[in-house]
C-alpha positions in Angstrom: 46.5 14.2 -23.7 47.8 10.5 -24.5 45.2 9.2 -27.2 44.0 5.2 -27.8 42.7 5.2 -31.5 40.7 2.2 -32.3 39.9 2.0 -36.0 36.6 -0.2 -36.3 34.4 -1.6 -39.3 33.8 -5.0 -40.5 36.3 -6.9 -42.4 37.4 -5.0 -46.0 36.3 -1.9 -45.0 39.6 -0.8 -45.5 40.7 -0.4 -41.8 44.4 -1.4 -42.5 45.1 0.6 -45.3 43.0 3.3 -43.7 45.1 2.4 -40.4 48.7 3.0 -41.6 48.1 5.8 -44.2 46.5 7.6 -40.5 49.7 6.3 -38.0 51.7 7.8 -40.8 49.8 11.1 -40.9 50.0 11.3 -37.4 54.1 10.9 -36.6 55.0 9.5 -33.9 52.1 7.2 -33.7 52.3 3.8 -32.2 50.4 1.5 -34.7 49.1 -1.9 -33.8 47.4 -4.4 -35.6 44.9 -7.6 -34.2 46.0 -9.2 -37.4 49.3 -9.7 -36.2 48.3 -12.4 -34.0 46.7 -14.6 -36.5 49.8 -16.7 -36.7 49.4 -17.8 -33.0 45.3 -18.5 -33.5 46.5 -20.7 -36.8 48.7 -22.4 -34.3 45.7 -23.1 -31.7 43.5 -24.0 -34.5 45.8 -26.8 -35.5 47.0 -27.8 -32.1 43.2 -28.2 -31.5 42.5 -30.1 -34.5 40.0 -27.8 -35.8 39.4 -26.3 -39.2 41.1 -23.3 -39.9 37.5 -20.9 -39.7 37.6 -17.5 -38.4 34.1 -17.4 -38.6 33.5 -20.9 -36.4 32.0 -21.2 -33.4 35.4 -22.6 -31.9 37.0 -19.4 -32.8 34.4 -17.1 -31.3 34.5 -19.2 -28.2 38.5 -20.0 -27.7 40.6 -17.2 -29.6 38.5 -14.1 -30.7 38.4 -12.1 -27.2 41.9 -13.5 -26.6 43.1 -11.6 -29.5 41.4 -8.6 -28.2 42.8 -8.5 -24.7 46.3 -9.3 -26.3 46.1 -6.4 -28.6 44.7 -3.9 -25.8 47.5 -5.1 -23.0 50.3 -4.5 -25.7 48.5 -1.0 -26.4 48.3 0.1 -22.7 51.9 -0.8 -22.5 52.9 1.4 -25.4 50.4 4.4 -24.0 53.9 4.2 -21.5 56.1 5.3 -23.9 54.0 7.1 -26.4 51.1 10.0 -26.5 49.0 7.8 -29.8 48.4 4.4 -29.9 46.4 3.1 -32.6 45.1 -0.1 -32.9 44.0 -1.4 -36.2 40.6 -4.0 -35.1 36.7 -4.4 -35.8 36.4 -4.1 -32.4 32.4 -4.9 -33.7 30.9 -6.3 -31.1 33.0 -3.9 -28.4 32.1 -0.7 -30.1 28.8 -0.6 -29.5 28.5 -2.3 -25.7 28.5 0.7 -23.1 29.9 -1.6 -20.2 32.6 -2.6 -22.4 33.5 1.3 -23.2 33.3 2.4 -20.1 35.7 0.1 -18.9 38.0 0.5 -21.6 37.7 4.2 -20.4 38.1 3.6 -16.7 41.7 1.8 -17.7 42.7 4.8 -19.9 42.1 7.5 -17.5 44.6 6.2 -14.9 47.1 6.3 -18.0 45.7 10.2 -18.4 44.5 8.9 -21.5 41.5 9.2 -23.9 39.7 7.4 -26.3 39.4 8.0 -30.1 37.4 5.8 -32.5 37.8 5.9 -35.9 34.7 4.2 -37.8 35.4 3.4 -41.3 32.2 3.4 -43.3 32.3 1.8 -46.5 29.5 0.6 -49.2 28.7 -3.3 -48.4 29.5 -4.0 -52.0 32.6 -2.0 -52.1 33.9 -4.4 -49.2 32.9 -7.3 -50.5 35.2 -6.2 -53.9 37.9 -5.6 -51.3 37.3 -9.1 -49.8 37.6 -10.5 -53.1 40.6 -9.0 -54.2 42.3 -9.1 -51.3 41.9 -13.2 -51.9 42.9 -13.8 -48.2 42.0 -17.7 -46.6 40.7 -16.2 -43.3 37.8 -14.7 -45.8 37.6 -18.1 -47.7 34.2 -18.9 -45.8 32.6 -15.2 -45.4 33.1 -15.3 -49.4 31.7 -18.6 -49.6 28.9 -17.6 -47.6 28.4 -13.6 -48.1 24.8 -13.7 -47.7 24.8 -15.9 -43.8 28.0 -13.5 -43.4 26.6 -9.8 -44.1 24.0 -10.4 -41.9 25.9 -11.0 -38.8 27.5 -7.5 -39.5 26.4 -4.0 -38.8 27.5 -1.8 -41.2 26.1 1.8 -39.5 28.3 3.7 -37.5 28.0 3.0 -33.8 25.6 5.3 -32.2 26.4 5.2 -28.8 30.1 6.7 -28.7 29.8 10.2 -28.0 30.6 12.4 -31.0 34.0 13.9 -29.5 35.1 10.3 -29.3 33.9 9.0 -32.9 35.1 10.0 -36.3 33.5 8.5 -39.2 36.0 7.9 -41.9 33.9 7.7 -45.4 36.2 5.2 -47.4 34.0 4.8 -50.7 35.9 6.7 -53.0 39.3 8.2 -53.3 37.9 11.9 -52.6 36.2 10.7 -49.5 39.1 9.1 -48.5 41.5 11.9 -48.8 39.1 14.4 -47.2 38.4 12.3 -44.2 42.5 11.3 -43.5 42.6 15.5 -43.2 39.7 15.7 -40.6 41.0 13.1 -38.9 44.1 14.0 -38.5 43.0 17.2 -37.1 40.2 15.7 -34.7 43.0 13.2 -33.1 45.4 16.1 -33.1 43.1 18.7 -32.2 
């Protein structure tokens, strides 16, 4: 059966590298990422005159879910021409809203389709290395600001994606990371 794969976590989790190393493992995988995008929402930040803030209120309200259903349309149009389609994406707040899954589900079924998430779990501080390292300005105010920023994140696994639909991929350490591209692998390939 044809396969959505969302993998979710807050920034620096490691979802892209987790993302590609998976697409890779998987062959003939479709891989998409949200990020992609940010070109055109640093266009409508400027055309707007507004600071260039992912975290902003004008960015919750005028691009965020915009990037979302851009990313989604462009993976139900690949679910045409391939069996996996992963999208790289928190997904944060849509991960862990029922109404929002079920309609996501509703849409793949009538592309015979299922949903896969792929949480990645990582230590809060380990992330916040990643941020730091990664030295990238759409983090230049959740750096700034880690404190106010950590705690509009959940870190825990989402608890209300039924356990044949959620892997959690443990990305702490290069062990855990190695064993859990194997399980997954196998889960989404079953």
């Amino acid at each position: 059966m044809k396969k959505l794969i969302l993998v979710t976590s807050p920034p620096a989790c490691g979802k892209t590298f987790i993302s590609k190393k998976l697409a890779k493992a998987l062959h003939n995988c479709v891989y998409l990422d949200k990020d992609t995008l940010i070109v055109l929402s640093k266009q409508i930040f400027k055309v707007a005159g507004e600071e260039y803030n992912r975290s902003s209120d004008f960015f919750q309200r005028e691009i965020r879910d915009y990037e979302y259903y851009a990313i989604l349309d462009i993976a139900f149009e690949a679910l045409e021409y391939n069996d996996a389609v992963l999208v790289n994406a928190p997904f944060t707040d849509e991960i862990r809203d029922n109404e929002y899954l079920d309609g996501l589900r509703a849409k793949l079924k009538e592309k015979d389709a299922e949903l896969f998430v792929v949480w990645v779990h990582t230590d809060i501080e380990v992330a916040h290395q990643r941020m730091i390292k990664r030295a990238s300005d759409r983090d230049a105010w959740k750096l700034a600001n880690w404190d106010e920023y950590v705690a509009t994140q959940n870190f825990n696994k989402p608890d209300n994606i039924p356990s044949n639909e959620l892997f959690v991929f443990n990305n702490s350490s290069e062990e855990d990371y190695k064993k859990s591209l194997d399980e997954a692998v196998k889960l989404i390939r079953g």
